[in-house]
N, C-alpha and C positions, 0 to 999 in steps of 0.2 A: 368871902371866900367859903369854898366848900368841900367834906371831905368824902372821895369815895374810897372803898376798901374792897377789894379784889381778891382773892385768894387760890390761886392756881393749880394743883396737881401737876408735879414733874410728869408722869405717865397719866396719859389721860384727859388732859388739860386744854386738849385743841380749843376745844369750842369758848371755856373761858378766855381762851388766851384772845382769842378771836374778837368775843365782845369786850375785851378791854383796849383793843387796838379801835376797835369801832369809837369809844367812848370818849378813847383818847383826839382821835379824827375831826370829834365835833364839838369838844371843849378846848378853851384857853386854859393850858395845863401851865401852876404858876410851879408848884414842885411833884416829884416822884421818888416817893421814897418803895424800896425793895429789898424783901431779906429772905432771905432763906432758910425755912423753917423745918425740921427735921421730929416727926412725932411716931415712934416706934418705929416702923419698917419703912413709912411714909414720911414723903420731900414734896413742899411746897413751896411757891415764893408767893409772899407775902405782898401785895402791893395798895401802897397808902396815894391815891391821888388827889392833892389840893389844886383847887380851879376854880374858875368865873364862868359860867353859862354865855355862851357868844352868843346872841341873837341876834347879831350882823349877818351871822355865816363864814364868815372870812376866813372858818379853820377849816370850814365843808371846802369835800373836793370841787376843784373847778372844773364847767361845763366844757367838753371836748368841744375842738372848732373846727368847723368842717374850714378846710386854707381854700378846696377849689371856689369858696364863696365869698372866702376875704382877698384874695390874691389875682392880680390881672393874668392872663392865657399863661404870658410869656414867664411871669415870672413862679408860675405855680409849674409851667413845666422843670424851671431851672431847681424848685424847690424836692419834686418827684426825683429828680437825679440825685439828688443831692443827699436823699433819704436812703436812695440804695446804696450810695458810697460810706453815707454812716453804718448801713448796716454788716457791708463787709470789713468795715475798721472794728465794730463791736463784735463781734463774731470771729476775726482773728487775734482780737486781744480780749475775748471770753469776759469783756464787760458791757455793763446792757446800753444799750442804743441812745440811751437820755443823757450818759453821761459822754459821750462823744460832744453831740448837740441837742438841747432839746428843739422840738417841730419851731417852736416861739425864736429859736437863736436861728433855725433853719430857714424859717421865711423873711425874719431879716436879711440874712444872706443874701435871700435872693429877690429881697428887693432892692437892692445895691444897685447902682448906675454902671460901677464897676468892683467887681468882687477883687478885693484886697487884703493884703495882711492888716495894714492899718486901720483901710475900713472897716473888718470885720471887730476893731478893737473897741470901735463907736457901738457895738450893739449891747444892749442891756444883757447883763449876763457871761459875756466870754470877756474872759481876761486873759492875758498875757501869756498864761499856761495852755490852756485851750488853741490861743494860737498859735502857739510856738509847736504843741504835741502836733495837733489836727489840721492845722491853716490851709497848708499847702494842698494839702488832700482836693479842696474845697473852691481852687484856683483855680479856672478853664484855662485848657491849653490854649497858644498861641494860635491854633486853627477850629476855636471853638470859640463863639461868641459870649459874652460875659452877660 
């Protein structure tokens, strides 16, 4: 294990602040300790990070997927619809887009034989909340093919 030591300015501090979130990105962080530190008229936090070096990668962000290249015609169109209705659910309830559905729950979706409540309970990732909140959103009407 290994210790890095961070040191922030309250005012001013963007950029550290920055390269410790980067830091944090690419390492297996085991703890995080943070305190805040007060020296004459200046505020910092202090931060102590213990970690393993991943040389897997596995904490690096994962590569965007283009869906029209994983997904067949039909069901990459049903997936495009599906993105705009998330974005008017996220956008009327001022939270962001990922946490309605992420793209990974959306193309499940649609690649569904038939989009269901139950079905959609089989996808990695939506539980019971997710469908009970958003499910129905995400149901083609009766004069809309599934």
């Amino acid at each position: 294990m290994q210790l890095k030591v961070f040191t922030i300015p309250i005012i001013g501090g963007e950029s550290i602040n920055e390269e410790l979130n980067r830091f944090l990105r690419a390492k297996k962080v085991i703890k995080l300790e943070k305190q805040l530190t007060v020296l004459g008229t200046e505020a910092f936090w202090c931060c102590c990070v213990s970690y393993i070096d991943d040389p897997s990668g596995a904490f690096k962000d994962k590569a965007k997927v283009d869906y029209r290249l994983v997904l067949d015609e039909a069901s990459f169109a049903r997936f495009s619809l599906m993105r705009e209705i998330r974005k008017q659910i996220s956008v009327a309830e001022g939270i962001p887009a990922y946490n309605v559905f992420t793209d990974e729950e959306l193309a499940g979706i649609a690649t569904l034989e038939k989009i269901t409540l139950a079905a959609m309970r089989s996808i990695k990732g939506i539980g019971e909340k997710k469908v009970e909140k958003y499910g129905a959103h995400f149901i083609p009407k009766p004069d809309e093919k599934s």
